[in-house]
Backbone as a ProteinNet text record, in pm:
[ID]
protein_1_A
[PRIMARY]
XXXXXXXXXXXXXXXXXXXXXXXXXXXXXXXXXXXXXXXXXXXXXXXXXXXXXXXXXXXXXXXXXXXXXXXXXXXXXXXXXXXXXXXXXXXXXXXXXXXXXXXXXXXXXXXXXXXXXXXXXXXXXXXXXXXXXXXXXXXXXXXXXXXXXXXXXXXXXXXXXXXXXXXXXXXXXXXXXXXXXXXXXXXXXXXXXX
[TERTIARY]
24886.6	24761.4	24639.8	24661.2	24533.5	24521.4	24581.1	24576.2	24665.4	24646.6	24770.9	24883.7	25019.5	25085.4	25114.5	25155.1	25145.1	25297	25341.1	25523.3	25498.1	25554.2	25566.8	25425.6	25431.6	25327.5	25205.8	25111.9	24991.2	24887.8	24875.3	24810.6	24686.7	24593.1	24460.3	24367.4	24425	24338.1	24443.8	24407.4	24528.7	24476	24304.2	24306.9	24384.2	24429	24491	24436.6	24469.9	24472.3	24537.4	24526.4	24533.1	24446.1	24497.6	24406.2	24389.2	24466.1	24478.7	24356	24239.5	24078.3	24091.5	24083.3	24055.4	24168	24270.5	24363.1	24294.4	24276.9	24216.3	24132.3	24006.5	23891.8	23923.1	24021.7	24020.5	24103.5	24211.5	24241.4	24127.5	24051.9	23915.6	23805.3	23824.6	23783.3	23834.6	23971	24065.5	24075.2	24047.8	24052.7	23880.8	23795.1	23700.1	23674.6	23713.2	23728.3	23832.2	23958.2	24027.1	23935.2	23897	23768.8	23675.6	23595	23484.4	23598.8	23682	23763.4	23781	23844.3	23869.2	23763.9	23632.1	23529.5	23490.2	23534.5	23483.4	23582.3	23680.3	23803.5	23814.2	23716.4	23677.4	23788.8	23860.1	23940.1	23921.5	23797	23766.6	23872.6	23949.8	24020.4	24083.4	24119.1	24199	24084.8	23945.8	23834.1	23761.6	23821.3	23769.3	23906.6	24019.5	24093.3	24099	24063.2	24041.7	23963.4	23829.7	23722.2	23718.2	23815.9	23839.5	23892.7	24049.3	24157.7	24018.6	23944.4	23864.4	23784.2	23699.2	23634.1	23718	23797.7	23854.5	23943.2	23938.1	23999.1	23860	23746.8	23645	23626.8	23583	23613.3	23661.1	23831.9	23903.3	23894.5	23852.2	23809.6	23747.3	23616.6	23496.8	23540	23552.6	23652.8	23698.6	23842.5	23959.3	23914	23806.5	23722.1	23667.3	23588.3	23390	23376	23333.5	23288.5	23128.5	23082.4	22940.4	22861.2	22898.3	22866.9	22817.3	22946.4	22904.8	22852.9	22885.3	22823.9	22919.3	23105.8	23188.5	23249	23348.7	23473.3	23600	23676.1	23784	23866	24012.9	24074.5	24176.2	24230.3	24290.3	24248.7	24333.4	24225.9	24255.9	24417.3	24441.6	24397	24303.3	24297.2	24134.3	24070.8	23921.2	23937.4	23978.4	23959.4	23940.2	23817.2	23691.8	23680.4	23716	23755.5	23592.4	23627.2	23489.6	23534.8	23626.7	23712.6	23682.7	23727	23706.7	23558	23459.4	23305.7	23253	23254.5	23216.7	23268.9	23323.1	23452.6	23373.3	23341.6	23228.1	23113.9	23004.5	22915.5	22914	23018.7	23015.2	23103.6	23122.8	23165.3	23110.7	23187.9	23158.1	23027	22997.1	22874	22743.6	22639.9	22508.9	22445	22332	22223.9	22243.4	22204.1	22149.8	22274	22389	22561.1	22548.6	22522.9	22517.7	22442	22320.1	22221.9	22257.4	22332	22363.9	22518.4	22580.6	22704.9	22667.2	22546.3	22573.5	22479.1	22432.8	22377	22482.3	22578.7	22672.4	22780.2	22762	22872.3	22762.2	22636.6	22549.9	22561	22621.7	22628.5	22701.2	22820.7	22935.3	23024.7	23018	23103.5	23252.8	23279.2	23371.2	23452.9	23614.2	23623	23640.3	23632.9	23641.6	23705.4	23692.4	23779.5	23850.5	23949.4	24036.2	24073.2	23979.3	23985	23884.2	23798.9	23683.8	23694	23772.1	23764.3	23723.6	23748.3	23661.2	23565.3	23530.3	23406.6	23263.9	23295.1	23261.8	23214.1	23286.5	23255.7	23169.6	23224.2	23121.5	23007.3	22941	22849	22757.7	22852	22829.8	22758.6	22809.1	22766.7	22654.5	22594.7	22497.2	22389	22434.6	22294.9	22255.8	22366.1	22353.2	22291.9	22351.3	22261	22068.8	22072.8	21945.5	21886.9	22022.4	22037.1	22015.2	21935.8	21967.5	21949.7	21804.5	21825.5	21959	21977.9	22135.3	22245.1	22270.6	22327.2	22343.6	22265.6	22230	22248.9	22201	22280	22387.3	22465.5	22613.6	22694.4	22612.7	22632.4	22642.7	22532.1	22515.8	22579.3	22670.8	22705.4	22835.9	22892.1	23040.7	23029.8	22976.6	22970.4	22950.9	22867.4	22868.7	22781.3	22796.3	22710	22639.6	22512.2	22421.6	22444.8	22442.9	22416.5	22553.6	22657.3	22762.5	22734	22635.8	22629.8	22506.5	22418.3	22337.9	22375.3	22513	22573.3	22687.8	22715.9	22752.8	22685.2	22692.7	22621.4	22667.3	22688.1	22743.7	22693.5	22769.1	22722.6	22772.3	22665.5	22697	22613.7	22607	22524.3	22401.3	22372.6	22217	22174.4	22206.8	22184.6	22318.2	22217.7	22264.4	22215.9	22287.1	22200.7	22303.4	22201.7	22285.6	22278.7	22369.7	22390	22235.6	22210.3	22069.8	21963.4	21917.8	21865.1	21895.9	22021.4	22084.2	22044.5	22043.7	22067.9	21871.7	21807.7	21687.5	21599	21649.3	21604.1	21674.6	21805.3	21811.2	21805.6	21683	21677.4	21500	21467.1	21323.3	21319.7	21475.4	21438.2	21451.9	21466.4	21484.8	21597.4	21698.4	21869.6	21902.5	21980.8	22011	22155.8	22221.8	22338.4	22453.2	22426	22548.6	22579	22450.1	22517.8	22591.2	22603.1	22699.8	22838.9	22886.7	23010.8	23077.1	23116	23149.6	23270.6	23390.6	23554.8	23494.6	23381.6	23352.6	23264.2	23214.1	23165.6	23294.7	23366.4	23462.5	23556.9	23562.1	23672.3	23562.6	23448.7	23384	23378.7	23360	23401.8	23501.5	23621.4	23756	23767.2	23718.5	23768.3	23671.5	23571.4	23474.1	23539.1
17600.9	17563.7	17594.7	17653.5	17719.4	17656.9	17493.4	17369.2	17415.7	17341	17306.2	17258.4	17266.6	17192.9	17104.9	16941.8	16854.6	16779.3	16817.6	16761.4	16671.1	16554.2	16471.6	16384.6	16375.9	16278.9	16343.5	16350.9	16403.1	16344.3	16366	16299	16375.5	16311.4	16352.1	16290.8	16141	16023.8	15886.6	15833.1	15679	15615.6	15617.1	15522.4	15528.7	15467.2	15431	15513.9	15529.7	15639.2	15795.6	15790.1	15942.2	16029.5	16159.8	16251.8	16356.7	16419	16510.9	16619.4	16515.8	16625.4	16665.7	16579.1	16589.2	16723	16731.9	16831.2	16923.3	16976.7	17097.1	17157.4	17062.7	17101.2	17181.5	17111.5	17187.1	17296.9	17301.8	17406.7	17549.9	17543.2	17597.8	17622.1	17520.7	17564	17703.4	17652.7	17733.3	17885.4	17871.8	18019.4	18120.1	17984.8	18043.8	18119.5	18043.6	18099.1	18208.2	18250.1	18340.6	18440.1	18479.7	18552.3	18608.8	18524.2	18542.6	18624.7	18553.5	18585.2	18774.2	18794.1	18946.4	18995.6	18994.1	19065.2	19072.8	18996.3	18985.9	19133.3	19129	19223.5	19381.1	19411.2	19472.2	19505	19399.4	19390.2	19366.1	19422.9	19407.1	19357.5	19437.3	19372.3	19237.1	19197.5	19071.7	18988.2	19020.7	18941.1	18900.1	19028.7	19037.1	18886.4	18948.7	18865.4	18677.8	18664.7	18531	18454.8	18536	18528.5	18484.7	18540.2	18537.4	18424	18412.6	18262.3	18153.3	18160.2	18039.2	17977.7	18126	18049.9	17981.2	18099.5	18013.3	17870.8	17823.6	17702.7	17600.6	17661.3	17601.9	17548.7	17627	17581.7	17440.4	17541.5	17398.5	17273.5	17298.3	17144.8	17069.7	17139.7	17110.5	17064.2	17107.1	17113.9	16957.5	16947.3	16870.5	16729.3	16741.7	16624	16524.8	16663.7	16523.7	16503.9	16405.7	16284	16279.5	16396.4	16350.9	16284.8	16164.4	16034.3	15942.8	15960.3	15828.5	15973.2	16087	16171.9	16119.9	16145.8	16172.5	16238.6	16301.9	16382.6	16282.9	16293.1	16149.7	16186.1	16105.3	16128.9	16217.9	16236.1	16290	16333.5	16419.4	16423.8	16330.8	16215.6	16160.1	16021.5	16028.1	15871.4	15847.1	15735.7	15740.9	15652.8	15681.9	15660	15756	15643.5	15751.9	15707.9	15798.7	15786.9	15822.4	15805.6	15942.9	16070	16096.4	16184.6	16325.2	16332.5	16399.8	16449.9	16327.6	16359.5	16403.8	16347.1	16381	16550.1	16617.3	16721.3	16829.2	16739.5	16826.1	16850.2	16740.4	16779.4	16914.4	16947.5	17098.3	17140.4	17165.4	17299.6	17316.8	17260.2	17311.9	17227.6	17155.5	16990.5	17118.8	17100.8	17180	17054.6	17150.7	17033.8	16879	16896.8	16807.9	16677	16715	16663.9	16571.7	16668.5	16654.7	16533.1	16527.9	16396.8	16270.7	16303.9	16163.6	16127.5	16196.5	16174.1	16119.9	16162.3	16102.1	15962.7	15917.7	15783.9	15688.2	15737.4	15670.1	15639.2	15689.9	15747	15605.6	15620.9	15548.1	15411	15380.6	15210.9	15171.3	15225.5	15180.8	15102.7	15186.4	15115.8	15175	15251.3	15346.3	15309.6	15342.4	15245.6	15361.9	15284.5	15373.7	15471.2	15581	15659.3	15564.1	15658.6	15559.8	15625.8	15710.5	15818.9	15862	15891.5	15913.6	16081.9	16156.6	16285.7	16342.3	16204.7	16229.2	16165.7	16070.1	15968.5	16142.9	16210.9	16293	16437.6	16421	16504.3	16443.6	16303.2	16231.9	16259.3	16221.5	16229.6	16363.2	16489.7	16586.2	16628.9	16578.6	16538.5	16533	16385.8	16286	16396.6	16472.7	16530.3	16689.9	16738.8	16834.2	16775.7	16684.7	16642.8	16607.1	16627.9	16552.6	16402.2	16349.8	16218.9	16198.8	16311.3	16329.1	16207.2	16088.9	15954.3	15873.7	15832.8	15807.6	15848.5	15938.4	16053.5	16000.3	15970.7	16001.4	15788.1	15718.8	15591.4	15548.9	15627	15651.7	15673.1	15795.4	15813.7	15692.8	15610.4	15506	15388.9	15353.1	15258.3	15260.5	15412.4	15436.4	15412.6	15423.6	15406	15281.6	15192.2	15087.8	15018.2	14963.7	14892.7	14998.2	14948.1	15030.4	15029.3	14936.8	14929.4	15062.3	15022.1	15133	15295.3	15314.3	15440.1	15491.8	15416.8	15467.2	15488.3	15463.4	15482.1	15572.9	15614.1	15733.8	15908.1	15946.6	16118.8	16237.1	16294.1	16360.3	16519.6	16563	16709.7	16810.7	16910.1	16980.8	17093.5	17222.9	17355.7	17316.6	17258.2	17220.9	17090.4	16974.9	16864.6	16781.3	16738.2	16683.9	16574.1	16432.3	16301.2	16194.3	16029.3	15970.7	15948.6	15916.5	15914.5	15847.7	15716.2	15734.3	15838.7	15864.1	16014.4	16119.1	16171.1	16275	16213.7	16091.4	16065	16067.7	16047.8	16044.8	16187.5	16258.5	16393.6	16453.3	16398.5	16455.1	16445.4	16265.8	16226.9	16294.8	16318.8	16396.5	16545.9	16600.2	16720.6	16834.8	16771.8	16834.5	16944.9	16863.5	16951.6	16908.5	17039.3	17049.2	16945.3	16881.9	16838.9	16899.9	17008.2	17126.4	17188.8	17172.1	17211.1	17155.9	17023.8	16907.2	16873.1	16952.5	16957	16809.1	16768.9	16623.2	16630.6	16706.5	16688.2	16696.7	16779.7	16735.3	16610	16560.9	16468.7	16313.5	16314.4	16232.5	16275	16371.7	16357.2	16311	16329.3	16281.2	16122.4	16052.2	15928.6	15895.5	15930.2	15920	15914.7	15988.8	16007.5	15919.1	15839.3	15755.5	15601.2
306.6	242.6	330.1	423.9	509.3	615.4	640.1	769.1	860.4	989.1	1053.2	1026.9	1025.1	984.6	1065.3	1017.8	1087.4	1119.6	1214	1272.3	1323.4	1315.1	1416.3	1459.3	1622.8	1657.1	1698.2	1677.8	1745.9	1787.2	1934.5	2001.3	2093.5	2014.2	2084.8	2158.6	2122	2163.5	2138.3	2284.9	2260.7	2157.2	2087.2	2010.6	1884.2	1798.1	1674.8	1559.6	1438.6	1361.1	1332.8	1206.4	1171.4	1227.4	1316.7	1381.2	1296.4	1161.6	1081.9	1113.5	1049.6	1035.6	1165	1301.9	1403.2	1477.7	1449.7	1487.7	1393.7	1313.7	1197.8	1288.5	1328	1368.6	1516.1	1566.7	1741.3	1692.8	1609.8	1578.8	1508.3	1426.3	1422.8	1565.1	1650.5	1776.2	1895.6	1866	1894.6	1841.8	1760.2	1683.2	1687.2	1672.5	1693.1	1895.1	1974.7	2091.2	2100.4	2056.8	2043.1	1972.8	1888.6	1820.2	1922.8	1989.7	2099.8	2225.3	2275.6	2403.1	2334.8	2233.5	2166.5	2211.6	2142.6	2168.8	2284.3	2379.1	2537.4	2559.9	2494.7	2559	2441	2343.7	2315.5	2218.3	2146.5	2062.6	1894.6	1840.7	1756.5	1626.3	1606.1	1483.4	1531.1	1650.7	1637.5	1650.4	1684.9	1679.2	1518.7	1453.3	1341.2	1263.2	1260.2	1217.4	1251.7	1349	1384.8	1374.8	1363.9	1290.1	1124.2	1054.7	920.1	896.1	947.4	953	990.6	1119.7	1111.1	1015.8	947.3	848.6	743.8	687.8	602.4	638	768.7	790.4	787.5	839.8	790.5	667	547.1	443.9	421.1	416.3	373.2	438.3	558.8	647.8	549.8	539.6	479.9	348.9	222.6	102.6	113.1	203.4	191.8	281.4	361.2	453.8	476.9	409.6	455.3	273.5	355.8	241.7	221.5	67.6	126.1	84.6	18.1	-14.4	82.5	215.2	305.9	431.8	397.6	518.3	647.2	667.6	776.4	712.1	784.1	780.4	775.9	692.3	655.6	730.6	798	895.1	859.9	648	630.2	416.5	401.3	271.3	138.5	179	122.3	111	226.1	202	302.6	236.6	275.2	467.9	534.2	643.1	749.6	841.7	896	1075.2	1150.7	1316.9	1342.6	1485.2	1535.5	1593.6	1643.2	1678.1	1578.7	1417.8	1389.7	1343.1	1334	1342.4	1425.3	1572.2	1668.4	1690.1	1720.6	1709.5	1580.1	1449.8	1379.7	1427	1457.8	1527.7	1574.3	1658.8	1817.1	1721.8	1652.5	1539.8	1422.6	1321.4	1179.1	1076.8	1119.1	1047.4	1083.9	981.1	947.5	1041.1	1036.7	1144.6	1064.2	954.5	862.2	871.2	856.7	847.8	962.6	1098.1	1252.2	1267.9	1227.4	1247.8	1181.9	1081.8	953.1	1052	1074.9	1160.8	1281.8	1362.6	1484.4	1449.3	1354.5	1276.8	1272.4	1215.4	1233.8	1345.5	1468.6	1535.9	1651.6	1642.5	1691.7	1665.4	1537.9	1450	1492.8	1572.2	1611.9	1531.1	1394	1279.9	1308.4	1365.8	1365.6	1525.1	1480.6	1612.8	1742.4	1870	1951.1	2044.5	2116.3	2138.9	2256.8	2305.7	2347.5	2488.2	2519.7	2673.1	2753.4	2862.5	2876.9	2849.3	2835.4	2791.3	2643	2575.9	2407.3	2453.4	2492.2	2520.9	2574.4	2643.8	2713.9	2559	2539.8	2334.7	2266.8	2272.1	2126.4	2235.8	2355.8	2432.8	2396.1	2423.6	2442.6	2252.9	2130	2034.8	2009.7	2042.4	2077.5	2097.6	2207.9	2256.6	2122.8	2125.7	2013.7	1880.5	1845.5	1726.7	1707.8	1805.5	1892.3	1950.3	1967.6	2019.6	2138.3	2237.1	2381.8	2474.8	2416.3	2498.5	2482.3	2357.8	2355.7	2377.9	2392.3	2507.7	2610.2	2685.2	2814.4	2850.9	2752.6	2767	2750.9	2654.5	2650.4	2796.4	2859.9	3013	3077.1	3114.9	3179.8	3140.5	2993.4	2954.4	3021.7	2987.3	3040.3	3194.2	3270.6	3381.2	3480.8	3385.6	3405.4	3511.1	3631.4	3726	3807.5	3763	3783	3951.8	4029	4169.7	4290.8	4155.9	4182.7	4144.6	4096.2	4008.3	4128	4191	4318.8	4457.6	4429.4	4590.4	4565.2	4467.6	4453.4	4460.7	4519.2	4540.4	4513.4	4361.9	4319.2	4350.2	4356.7	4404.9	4286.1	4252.4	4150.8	4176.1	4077.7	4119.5	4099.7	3941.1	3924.2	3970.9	4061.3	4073.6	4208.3	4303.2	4427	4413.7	4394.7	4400.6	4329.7	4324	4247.9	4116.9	3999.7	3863.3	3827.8	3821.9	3806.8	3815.9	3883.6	3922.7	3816.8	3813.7	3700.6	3553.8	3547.2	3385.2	3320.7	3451.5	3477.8	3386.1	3470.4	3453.9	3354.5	3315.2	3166	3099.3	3077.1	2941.9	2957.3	3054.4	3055.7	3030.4	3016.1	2998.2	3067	3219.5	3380.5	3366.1	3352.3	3334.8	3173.8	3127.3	2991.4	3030	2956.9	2940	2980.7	2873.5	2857.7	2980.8	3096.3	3212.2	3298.3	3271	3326.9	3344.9	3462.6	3440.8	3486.2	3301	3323.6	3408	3436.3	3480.3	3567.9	3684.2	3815.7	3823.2	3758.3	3814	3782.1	3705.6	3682.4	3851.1	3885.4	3975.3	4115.5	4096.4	4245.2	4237.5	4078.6	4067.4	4126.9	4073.9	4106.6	4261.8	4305.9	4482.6	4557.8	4480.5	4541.1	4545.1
[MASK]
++++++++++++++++++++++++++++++++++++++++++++++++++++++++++++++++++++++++++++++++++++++++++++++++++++++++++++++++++++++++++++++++++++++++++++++++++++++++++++++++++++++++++++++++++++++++++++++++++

């Protein structure tokens, strides 16, 4: 039917629920980077072809999904239940600006329950700011992180930015450093070793 097929257990996130949409969509991620990676390698038809399978998995995402009544992507197409996983995950792919802003409205209400890893926490974030949520974004940062007095005695080192998390979250809710240049897995592991 154009989806992933779904065996067994799939796990994308410890929190609870159906991941269905949410597996579709990385799979569409997936394909869309196989596409780009071709053309890097001057492979046009398998760029062309992967290109094709994605949209049309687009589509049917879209189609078999979102709900655009309440404006999310449902967790599966049988039944009206709504994660953030697979919204968030729309946002940075397939959701129109318009989708993107009403989704991260909600993703903001905290009606929806929560992820269950700081490696999605780090997506929906990454979300946040794409939609144009970039102050909430950027408090999302500081919430996950927690005591502030701990977050200034830490000194993270990175290409665009030497200093502490205050400082960083500072300048990127002003505008200083884009997000997207934030390499969250390094700064999680300078946590980690702190």
């Amino acid at each position: 039917n154009g989806l992933l097929p779904l065996t067994g257990l799939v796990l994308i996130d410890w929190a609870d629920g159906d991941k269905n949409c949410a597996l579709q969509i990385l799979f569409f991620m997936a394909l869309k980077a196989l596409a780009e990676l071709a053309c890097r390698m001057d492979d046009e038809t398998r760029a062309a072809e992967w290109e094709l399978t994605a949209e049309a998995l687009r589509k049917k995402i879209r189609g078999d999904f979102y709900d655009n009544e309440i404006g999310l992507f449902r967790c599966s197409p049988e039944r009206s239940e709504f994660l953030r996983h697979q919204n968030f995950l729309a946002i940075l792919s397939i959701a129109t600006e318009t989708e993107s802003r009403r989704i991260a409205e909600h993703l903001l209400k905290d009606e929806l329950p929560a992820v269950g890893t700081p490696y999605m926490k780090a997506f929906e974030i990454m979300a946040l700011d794409r939609a144009g949520f970039k102050e909430e974004a950027v408090q999302e940062i500081a919430d996950s992180l927690g005591d502030q007095d701990f977050m200034e005695k830490i000194q993270y080192k990175l290409d665009v930015f030497e200093g502490p998390m205050d400082l960083l979250l500072h300048l990127i809710s002003k505008h200083k450093i884009d997000i997207n240049d934030i390499p969250i897995l390094l700064l999680v592991e300078q946590y980690l070793e702190y």
